[in-house]
C-alpha positions as CSV (number, residue, x, y, z in Angstrom):
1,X,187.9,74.7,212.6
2,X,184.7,74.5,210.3
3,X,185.2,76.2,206.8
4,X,181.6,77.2,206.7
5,X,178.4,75.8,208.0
6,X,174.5,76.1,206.5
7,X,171.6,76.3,208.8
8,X,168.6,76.0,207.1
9,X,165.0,76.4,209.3
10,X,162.4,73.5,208.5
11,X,160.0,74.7,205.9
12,X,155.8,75.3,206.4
13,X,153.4,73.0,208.4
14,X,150.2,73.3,209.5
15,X,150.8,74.4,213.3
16,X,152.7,77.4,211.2
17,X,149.7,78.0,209.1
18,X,147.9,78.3,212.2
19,X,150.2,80.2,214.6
20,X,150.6,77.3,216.7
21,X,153.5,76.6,218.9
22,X,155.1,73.7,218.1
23,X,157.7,72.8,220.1
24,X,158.5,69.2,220.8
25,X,155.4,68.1,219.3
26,X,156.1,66.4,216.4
27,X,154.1,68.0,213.3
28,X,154.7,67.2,210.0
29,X,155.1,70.0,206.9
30,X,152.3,70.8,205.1
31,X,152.4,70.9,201.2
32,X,154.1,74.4,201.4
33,X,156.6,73.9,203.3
34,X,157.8,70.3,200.7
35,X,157.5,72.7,198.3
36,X,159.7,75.0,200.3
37,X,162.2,72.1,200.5
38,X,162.1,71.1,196.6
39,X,163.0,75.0,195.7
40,X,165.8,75.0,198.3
41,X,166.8,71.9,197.1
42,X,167.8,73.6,193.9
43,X,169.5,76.4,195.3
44,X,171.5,73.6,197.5
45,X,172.3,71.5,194.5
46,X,175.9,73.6,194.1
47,X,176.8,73.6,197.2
48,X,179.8,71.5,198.6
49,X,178.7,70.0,201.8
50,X,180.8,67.2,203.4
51,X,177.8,66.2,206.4
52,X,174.0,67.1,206.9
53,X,172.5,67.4,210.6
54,X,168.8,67.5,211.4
55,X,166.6,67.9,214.3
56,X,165.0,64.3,215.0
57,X,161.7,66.2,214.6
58,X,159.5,65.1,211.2
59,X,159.1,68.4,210.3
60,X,162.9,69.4,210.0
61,X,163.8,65.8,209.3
62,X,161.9,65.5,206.3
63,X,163.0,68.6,205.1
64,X,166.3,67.7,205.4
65,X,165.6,64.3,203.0
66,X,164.2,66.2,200.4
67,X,166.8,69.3,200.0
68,X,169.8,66.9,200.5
69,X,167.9,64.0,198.7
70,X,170.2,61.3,198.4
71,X,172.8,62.1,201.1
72,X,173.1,60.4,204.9
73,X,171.0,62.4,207.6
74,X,172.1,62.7,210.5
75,X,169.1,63.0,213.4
76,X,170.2,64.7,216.5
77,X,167.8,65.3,219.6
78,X,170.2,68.3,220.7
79,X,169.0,69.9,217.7
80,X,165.0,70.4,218.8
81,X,163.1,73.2,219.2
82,X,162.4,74.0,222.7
83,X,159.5,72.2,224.8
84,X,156.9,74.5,225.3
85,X,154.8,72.1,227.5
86,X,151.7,73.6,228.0
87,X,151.6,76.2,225.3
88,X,151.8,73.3,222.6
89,X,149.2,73.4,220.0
90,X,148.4,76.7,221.0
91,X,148.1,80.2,219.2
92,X,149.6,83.3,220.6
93,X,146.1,84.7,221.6
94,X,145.0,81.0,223.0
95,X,148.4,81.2,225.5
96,X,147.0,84.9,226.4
97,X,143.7,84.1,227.3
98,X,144.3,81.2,229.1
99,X,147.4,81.7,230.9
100,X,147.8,85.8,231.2
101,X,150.1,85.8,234.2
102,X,152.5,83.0,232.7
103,X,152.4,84.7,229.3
104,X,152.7,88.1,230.3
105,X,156.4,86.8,231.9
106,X,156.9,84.7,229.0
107,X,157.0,87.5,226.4
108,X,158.7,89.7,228.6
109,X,161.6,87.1,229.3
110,X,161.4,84.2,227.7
111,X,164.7,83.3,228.7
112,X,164.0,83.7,232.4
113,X,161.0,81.7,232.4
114,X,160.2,78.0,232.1
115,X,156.4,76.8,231.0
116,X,154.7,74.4,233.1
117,X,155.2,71.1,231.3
118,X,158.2,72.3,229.0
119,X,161.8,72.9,229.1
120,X,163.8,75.1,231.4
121,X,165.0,77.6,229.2
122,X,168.9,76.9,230.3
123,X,168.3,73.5,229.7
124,X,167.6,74.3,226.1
125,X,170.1,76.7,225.6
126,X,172.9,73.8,227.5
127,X,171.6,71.3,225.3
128,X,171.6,73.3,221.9
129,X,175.1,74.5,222.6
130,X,176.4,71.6,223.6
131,X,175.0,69.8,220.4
132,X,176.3,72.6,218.4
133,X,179.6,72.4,219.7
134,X,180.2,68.7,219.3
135,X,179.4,69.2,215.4
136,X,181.6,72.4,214.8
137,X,184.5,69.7,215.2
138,X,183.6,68.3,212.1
139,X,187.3,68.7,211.1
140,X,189.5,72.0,209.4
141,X,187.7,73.2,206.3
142,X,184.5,71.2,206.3
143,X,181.0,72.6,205.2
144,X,178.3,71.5,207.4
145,X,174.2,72.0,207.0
146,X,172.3,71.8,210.1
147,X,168.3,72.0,209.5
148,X,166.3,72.6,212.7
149,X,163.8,74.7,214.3
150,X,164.3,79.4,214.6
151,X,164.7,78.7,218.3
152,X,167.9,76.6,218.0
153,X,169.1,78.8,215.3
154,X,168.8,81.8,217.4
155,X,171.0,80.0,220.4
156,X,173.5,78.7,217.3
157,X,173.9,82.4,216.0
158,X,173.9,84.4,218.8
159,X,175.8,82.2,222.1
160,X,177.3,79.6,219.4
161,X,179.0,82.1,217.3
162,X,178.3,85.0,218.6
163,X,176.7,86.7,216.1
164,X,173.7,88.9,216.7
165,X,173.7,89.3,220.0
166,X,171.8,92.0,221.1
167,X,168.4,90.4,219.1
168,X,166.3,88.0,219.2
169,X,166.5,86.3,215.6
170,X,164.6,84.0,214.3
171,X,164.7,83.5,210.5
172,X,161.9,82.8,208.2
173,X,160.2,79.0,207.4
174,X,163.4,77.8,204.9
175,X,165.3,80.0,205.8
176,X,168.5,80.2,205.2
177,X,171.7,81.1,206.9
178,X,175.1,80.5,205.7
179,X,178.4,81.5,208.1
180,X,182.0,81.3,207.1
181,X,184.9,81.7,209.4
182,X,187.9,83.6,208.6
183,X,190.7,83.6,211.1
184,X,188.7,81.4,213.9
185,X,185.8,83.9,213.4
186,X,182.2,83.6,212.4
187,X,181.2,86.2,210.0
188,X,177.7,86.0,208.3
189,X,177.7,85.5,204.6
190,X,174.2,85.1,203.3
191,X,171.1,85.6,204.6
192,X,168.4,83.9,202.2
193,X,164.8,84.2,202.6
């Protein structure tokens, strides 16, 4: 069983800025969110970490390079944000006014419903999990980070480990989350913003 394990949310890009979702689409950060990553990278300089996971996507990738500069990266699809086909590239209001039927169920379970042109939700959630649990056998008493996207974070903390169930969490642009186990359970440490 892991020791710990770090999950980290990719820092600022435009799309963020702007209130877009982003999805699959592949959007680099901004300046913001590289300087999000060089003041993480600080705080992460103490930390013993024996692997670091990414999302494949540039935006978590490159965070990933520049708070763990100088170690191996590990891209894994499993660990993208959810497709949200035809909402992509758009803002919240955007998705309302031009799809108010599709939204309106959306918003009300987003879970329950799949966007034309994106990812079945349970397809997302299968896929997340089953990334997440190939990783958590890292080996007894091994730190992992895992930067990604608040979608896959929420699926991690709340059906990976079972932690905040009852909420929808997403955590802030690099953010950080940090979860130790004691006694095969996952108990949440730290909660950095």
């Amino acid at each position: 069983m892991l020791k710990r394990i770090i999950l980290i949310r990719h820092g600022q890009t435009n799309w963020n800025l702007a209130g877009k979702y982003q999805g699959h689409a592949d959007i680099g950060l901004n300046a913001t969110g590289r300087a999000q990553a060089r003041m993480l990278a600080g705080r992460m300089r103490n930390e013993k970490i024996d692997a670091v996971y990414s999302s494949d996507r540039v935006r978590a990738a490159d965070f990933a390079e520049i708070v763990f500069e100088g170690r191996k990266i590990r891209r894994n699809p499993g660990l993208r944000e959810i497709c949200f086909g035809v909402f992509e590239g758009l803002t919240y209001n955007e998705i309302v006014d031009k799809y108010p039927a599709l939204s309106s169920r959306w918003f009300a379970k987003p879970f329950g419903t799949k966007i034309p042109g994106g990812e079945a939700p349970s397809v997302f959630k299968n896929r997340v999990l089953r990334a997440f649990r190939k990783l958590s056998r890292s080996g007894p008493d091994t730190t992992i980070a895992i930067v990604t996207h608040g979608g896959v974070i929420n699926i991690i903390m709340s059906e990976g480990l079972k932690l905040n169930k009852h909420s929808y969490f997403v955590p802030a642009l690099a953010g950080v989350n940090i979860i130790e186990f004691k006694k095969r359970k996952a108990v949440l440490k730290k909660w950095v913003e």
